[in-house]
C-alpha positions in Angstrom: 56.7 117.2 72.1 60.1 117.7 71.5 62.4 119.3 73.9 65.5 119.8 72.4 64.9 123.8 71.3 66.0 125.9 74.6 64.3 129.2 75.0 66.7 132.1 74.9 68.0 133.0 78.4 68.5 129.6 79.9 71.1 127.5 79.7 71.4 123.9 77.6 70.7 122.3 80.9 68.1 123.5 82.7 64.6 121.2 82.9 62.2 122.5 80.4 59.6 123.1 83.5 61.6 125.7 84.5 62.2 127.6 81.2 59.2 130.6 82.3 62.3 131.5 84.5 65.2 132.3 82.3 62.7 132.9 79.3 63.3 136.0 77.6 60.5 135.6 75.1 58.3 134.9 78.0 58.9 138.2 79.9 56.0 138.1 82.5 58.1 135.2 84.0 61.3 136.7 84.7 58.8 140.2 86.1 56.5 138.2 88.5 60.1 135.9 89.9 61.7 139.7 90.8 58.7 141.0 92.5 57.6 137.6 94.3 61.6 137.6 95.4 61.5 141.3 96.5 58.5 140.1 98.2 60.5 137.8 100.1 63.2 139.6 101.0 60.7 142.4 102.4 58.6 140.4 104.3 61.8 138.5 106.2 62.9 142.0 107.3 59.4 143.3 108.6 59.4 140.1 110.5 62.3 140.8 112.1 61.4 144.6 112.8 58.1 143.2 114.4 59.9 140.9 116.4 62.6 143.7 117.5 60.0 146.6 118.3 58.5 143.9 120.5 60.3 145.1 123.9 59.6 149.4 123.3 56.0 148.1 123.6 54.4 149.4 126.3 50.8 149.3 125.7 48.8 146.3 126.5 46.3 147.7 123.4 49.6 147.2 120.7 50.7 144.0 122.0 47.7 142.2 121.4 48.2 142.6 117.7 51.8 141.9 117.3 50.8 137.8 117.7 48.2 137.6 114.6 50.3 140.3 112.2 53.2 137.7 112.5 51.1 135.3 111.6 49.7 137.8 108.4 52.9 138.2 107.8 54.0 134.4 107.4 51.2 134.2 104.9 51.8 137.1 103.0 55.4 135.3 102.4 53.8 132.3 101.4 51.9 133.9 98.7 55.5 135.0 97.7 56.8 131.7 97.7 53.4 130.3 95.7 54.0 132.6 92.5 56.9 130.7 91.8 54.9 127.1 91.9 52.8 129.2 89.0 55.7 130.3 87.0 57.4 127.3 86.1 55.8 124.1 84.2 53.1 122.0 85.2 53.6 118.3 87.4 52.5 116.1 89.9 53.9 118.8 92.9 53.2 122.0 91.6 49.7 121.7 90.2 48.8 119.9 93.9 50.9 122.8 95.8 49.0 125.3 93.3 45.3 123.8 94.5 45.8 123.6 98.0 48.1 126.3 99.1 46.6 129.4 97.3 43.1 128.9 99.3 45.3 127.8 102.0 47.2 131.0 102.3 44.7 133.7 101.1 42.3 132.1 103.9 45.5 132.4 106.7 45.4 136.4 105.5 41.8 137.2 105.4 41.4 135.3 108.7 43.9 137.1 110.4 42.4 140.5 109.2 39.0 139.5 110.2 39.7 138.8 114.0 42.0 141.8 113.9 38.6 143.6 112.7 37.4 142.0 116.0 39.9 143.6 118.4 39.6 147.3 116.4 36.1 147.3 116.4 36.1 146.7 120.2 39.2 148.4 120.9 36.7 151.8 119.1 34.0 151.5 121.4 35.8 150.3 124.8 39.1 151.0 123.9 40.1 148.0 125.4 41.5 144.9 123.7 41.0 141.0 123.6 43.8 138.9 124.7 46.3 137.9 122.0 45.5 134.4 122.5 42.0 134.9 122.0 42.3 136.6 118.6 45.2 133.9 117.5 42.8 131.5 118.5 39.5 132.8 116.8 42.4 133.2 113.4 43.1 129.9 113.7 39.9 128.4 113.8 39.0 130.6 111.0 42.0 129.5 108.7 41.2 125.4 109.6 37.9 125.8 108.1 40.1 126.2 104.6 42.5 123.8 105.4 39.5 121.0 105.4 37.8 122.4 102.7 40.8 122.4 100.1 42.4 119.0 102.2 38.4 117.3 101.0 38.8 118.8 98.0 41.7 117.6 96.4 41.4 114.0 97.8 38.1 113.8 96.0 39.1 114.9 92.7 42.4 113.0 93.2 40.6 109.8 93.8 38.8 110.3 90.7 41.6 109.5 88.3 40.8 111.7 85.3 41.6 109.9 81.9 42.8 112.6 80.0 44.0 116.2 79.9 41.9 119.9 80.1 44.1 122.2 79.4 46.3 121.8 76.0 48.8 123.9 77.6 50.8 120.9 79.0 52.4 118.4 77.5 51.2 114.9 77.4 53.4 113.5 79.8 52.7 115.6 82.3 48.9 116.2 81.4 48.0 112.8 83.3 49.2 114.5 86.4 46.0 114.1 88.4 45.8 117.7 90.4 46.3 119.4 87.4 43.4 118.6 85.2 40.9 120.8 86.7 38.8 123.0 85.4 39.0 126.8 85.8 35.3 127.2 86.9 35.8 124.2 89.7 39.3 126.1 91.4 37.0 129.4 91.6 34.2 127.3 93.5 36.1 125.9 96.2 37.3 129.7 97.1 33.7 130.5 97.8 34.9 130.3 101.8 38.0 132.6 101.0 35.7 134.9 99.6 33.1 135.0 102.6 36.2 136.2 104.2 36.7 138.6 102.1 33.6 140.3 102.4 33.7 139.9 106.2 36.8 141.6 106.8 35.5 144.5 104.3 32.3 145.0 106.3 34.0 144.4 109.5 36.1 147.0 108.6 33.6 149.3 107.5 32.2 149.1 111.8 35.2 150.2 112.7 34.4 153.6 111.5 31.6 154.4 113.6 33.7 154.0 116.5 34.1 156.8 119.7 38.1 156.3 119.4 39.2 157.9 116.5 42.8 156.3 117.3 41.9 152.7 116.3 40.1 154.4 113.2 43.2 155.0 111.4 44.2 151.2 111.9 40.8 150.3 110.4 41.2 152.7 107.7 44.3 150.8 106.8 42.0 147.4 107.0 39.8 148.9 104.5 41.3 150.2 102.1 43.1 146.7 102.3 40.0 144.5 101.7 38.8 147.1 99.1 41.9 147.0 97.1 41.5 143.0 97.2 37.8 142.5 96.5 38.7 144.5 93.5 42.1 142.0 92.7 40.0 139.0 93.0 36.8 140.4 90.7 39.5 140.8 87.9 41.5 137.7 88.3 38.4 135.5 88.6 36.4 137.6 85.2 39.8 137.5 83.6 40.3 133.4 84.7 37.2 132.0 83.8 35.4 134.5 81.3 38.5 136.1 79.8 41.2 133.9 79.1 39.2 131.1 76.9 38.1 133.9 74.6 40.8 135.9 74.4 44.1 134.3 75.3 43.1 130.6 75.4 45.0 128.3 78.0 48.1 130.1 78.1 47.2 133.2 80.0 46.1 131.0 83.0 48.9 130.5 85.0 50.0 133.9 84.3 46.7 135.4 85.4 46.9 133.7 89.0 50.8 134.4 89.3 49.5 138.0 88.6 46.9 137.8 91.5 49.1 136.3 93.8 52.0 139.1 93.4 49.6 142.0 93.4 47.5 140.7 96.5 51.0 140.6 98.8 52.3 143.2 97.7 48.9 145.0 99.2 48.7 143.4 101.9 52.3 144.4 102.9 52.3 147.9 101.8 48.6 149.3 103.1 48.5 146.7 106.0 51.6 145.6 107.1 53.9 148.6 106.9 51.7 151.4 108.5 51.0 148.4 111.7 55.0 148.3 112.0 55.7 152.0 112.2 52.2 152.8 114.5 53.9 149.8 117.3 56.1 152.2 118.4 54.6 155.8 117.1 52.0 156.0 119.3 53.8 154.9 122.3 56.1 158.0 121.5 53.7 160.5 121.5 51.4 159.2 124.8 55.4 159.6 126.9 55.5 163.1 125.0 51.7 163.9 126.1 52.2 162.4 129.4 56.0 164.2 130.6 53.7 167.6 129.0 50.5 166.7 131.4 51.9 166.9 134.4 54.1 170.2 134.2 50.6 172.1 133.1 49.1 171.0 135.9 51.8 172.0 138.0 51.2 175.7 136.3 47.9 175.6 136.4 47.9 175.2 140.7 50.1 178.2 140.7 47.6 180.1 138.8 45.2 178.9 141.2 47.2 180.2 144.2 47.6 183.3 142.8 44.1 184.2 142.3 43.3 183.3 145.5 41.4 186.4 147.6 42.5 187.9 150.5 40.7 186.3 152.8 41.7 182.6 151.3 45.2 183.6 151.5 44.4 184.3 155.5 42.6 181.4 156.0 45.5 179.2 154.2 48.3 181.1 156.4 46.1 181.3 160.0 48.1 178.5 161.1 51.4 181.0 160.9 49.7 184.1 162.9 51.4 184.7 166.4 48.5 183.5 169.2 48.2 186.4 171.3 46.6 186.7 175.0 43.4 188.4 174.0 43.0 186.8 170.9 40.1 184.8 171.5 37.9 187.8 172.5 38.5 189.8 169.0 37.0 188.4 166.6 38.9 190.5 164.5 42.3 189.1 162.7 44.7 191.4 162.4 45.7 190.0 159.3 42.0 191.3 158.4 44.2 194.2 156.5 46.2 192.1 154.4 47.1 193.8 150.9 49.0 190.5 149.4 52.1 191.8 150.2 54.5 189.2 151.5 54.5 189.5 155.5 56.6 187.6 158.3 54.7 184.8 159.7 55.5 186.5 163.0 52.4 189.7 163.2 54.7 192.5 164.9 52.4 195.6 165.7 53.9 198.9 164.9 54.2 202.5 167.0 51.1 203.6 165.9 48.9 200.2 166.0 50.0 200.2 169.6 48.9 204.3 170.3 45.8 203.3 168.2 44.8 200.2 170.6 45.8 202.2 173.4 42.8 204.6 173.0 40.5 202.6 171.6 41.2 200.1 174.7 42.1 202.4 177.8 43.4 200.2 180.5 43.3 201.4 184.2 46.7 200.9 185.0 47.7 203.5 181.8 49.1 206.6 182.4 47.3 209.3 180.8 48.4 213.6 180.2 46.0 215.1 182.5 45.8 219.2 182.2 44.2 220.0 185.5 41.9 223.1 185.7 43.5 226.2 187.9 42.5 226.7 191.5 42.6 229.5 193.8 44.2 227.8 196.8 46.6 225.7 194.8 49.4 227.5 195.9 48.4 226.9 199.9 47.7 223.2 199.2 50.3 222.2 197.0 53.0 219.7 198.4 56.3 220.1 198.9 58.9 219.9 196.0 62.1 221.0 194.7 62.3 224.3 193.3 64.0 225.3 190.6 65.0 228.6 190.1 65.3 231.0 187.1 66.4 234.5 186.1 63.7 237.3 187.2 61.9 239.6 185.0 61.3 242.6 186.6 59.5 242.2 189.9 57.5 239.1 189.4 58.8 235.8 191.1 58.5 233.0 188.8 58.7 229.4 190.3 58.2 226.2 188.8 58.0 223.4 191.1 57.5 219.5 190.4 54.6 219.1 192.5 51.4 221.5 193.4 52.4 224.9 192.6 51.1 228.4 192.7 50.8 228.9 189.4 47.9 226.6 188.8 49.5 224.3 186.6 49.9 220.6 187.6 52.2 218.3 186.0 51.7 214.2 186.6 54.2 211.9 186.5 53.2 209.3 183.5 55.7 206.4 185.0 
């Protein structure tokens, strides 16, 4: 095949297996190398926002899950990275980086979204999460399963030494390069695993939605819609990769069909999964300080309110340790706070004028000086004792005399001190 004509774009020398980069007649290759390099870009800086909200973390819950979206998030860029071993040509390295890695990393993301189905679908019905370490480890184990599967895999077919070429895409140089002649059908089959995982993180999700906790249901919403949007991704890539292209396109449409899949599945996963865990790390913590500095002051209100409805006879029997003991109080039973209105009073009970004329007759005490109006008498003037008299002007003949003691006159007078 000769390899003197250079696509327009690129440059007399760049390496024919990287003219899809530069060529302008092939557009889809210079689309899918923006997009996987936006990709890129994106996903370096969400890493480093993860890593940097890391210390405003205060909840125990949010923690667990910043360990296991890192490590979604370093697949996710890997399936960046992958698009480009699909754009350019066909040899030894990229057809064995395309078999291995793109089970590889799409097994890394699904396993990390099925143990983080784990801790929502616990954290919805206890509201209580796993330890990091324990989900990180149930992720890893998940994503080693792949790693053997596609690490048996391509040693098997590469020890088989194919003789000749299967797709006439390539040119025949390069078509002897052993991971590369594989049949369409066989790289479906041995994502069988990647697609149990699939399905397990959809109906995993799918639990998460009967939970009590409606706060972890918005994360698994998230999840969902995530697996949905990539069961449907991976139905059209694999109808359009093994059914489609040999009736349709032929050959050619195949490495365009999985760079396709690979750009649109990361580019999901990063903005229905990765961005809405970023901004609810720190969200929700914001909200439960607002919630929690608004608790406490309503509480606060709420005892006043309390206080304030109290009855009268509460309000006496929270301020009894304030009244005045008195000498006789322990034979009334009788307060005499037993009157209050609610108006605000001295702690010190100081009885007035007319308390004090009021106890005096309902509680006469023998030593009391009483007004006594003594009856007239005939021989009061004969008996009465001796005193000072006091004398006034006369009116006609009659003696008037008004003495301090006895007098004639009949009317008595005793001294009240």
């Amino acid at each position: 095949m000769a390899t003197n004509f250079t696509p327009r774009g690129c440059g007399p020398n760049v390496d024919s297996l990287y003219y899809n980069l530069c060529d302008m007649n092939a557009v889809w290759g210079i689309v899918l190398e923006a997009f996987a390099a936006a990709g890129i870009v994106f996903s370096i800086v969400l890493f480093i926002s993860l890593l940097a909200s890391l210390p405003f973390m205060r909840s125990k819950n949010r923690k667990s899950a910043v360990a296991v979206n890192t490590f979604f998030l370093i697949f996710t860029a890997g399936l960046f990275c992958l698009t480009f071993a699909f754009i350019v040509g066909k040899d030894f390295s990229t057809c064995a980086s395309r078999r291995f890695l793109f089970g590889v990393f799409f097994g890394g993301c699904f396993a990390c979204l099925l143990m983080q189905c784990v801790r929502l679908n616990i954290l919805a019905r206890q509201n209580s999460s796993p330890q990091a370490w324990v989900i990180c480890l149930g992720a890893l184990g998940l994503w080693l399963v792949e790693v053997v599967i596609n690490t048996e895999w391509l040693i098997i077919t590469v020890a088989r030494y194919p003789l000749g070429p299967l797709s006439n895409t390539t040119a025949t140089g390069r078509a002897t390069a052993v991971p590369c002649n594989i049949a369409n059908k066989d790289f479906v089959m041995a994502l069988i695993y990647v697609m149990t995982l699939i399905l397990a993180v959809f109906v995993a999700s799918l639990a998460i939605m009967a939970g009590k906790y409606n706060e972890w249901k918005k994360d698994g919403a998230c999840v969902l819609i995530t697996s949905f949007l990539s069961v449907c991704i991976w139905v059209a890539w694999i109808v359009m990769y093994v059914y489609g292209n040999p009736r349709t396109g032929g050959p050619t449409w195949d490495d365009p069909t999985l760079a396709i899949a690979l750009v649109a599945n990361a580019w999901a996963f990063v903005i229905l999964y990765i961005i809405p865990q970023t901004c609810c790390l720190t969200g929700d913590e914001e909200s439960q300080e607002v919630f929690g500095e608004e608790l406490y002051p309503n509480r606060g209100v709420g005892y006043e309110t309390i206080l304030k409805e109290h009855t009268t006879q509460n309000m006496f029997m929270e301020n009894k340790a304030f009244s005045m003991d008195e000498a006789n109080q322990a034979s009334k039973p009788v307060s005499p706070y037993s009157g209050y209105t609610g108006q605000l009073r001295s702690s010190v009970y100081q009885p007035t004028e007319l308390a004090l004329i009021t106890k005096a007759v309902g509680n006469p005490h023998p030593d009391a000086c009483d007004m006594v109006i003594p009856r007239a008498s005939a021989n009061s003037a004969a008996s009465s004792e001796s005193s000072t008299p006091s004398t006034h002007p006369r009116i006609g003949n009659t003696p008037y005399t008004q003495t301090n003691g006895n007098s004639g006159n009949g009317l008595h007078r005793t001294s009240q001190w």
